[in-house]
C-alpha positions in Angstrom: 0.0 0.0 0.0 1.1 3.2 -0.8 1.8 5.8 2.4 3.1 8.9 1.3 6.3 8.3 -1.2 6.7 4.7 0.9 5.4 1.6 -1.2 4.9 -0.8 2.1 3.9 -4.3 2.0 3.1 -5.5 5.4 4.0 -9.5 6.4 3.4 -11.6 9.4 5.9 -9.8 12.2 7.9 -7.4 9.8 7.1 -5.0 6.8 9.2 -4.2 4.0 9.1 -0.5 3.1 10.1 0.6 -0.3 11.0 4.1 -1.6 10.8 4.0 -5.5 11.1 7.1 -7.6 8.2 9.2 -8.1 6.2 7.8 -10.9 8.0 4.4 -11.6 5.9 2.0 -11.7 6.2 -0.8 -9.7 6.8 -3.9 -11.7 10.0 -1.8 -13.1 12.0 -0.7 -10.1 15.4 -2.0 -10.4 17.5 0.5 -7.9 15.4 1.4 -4.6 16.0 2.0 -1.3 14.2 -0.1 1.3 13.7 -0.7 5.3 12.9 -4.2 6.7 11.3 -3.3 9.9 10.2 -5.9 12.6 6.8 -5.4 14.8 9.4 -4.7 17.9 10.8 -1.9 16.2 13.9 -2.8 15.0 14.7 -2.1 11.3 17.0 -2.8 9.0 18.0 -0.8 5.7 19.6 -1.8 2.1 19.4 -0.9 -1.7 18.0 -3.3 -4.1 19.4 -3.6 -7.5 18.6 -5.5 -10.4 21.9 -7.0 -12.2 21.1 -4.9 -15.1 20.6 -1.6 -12.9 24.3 -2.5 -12.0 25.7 -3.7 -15.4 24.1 0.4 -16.4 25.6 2.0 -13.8 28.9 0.1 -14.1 28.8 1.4 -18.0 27.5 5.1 -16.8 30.8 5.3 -14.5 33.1 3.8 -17.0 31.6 6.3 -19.7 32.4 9.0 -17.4 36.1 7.8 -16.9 35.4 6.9 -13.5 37.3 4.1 -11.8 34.4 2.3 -10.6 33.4 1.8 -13.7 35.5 -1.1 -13.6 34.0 -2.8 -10.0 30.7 -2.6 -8.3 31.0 -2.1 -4.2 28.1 -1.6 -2.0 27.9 -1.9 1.8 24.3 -2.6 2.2 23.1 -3.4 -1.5 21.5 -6.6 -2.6 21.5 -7.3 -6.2 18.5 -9.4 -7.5 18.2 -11.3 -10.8 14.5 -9.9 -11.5 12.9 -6.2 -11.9 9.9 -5.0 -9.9 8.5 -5.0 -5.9 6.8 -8.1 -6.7 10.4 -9.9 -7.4 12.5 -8.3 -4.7 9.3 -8.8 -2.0 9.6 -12.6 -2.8 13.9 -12.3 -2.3 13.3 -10.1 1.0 10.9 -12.7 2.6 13.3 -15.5 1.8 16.3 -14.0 3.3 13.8 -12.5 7.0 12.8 -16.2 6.8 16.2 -17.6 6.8 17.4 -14.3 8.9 19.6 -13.6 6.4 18.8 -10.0 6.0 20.4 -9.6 9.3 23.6 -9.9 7.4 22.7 -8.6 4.0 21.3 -5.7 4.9 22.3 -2.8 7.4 21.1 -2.9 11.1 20.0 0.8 11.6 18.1 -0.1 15.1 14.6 0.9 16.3 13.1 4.6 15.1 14.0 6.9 17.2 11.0 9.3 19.1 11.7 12.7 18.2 
């Protein structure tokens, strides 16, 4: 459901929240940020890419004479084989059900009360 510019999809215990770009549709995100964020609070953050997203950004950088252009580093990234929320839902649900995304992803703690 859409809240705001968040796509979230809610699961038993955790949702994932999704911040795609204004307009894209959903079956074609390939480079979004995301939260996985447990009923207790706790949340953890990443980017998803698609290996295409990579393999054009790779080709951007390399275009522009930049040295990563030549590698692909992310601290928190996950690179999927499919496009769209759909696809990377299905991934993220594998790796909380495994608690994987412990590892893959970055542990950013509960939301702080302002």
């Amino acid at each position: 459901m859409w809240d705001g510019p968040f796509y979230r999809v809610r699961r038993d215990g955790y949702e994932i929240c999704f911040v795609p770009g204004a307009g894209e549709h959903l079956d074609e995100v390939c480079n979004v940020d995301i939260w996985v964020i447990r009923d207790d609070g706790d949340r953890w953050s990443g980017t998803v890419f698609t290996l295409d997203e990579v393999h054009r950004i790779m080709d951007h950088q390399r275009q522009a004479g930049e040295p990563e252009g030549d590698y692909w580093w992310c601290w928190d990234g996950l690179i999927v084989r499919d496009a769209g929320v759909p696809s990377m839902v299905k991934v993220i649900d594998g790796l909380v059900a495994a608690g994987e995304h412990e590892t893959v992803l970055r542990h950013v703690g509960p939301e702080e009360n302002a």
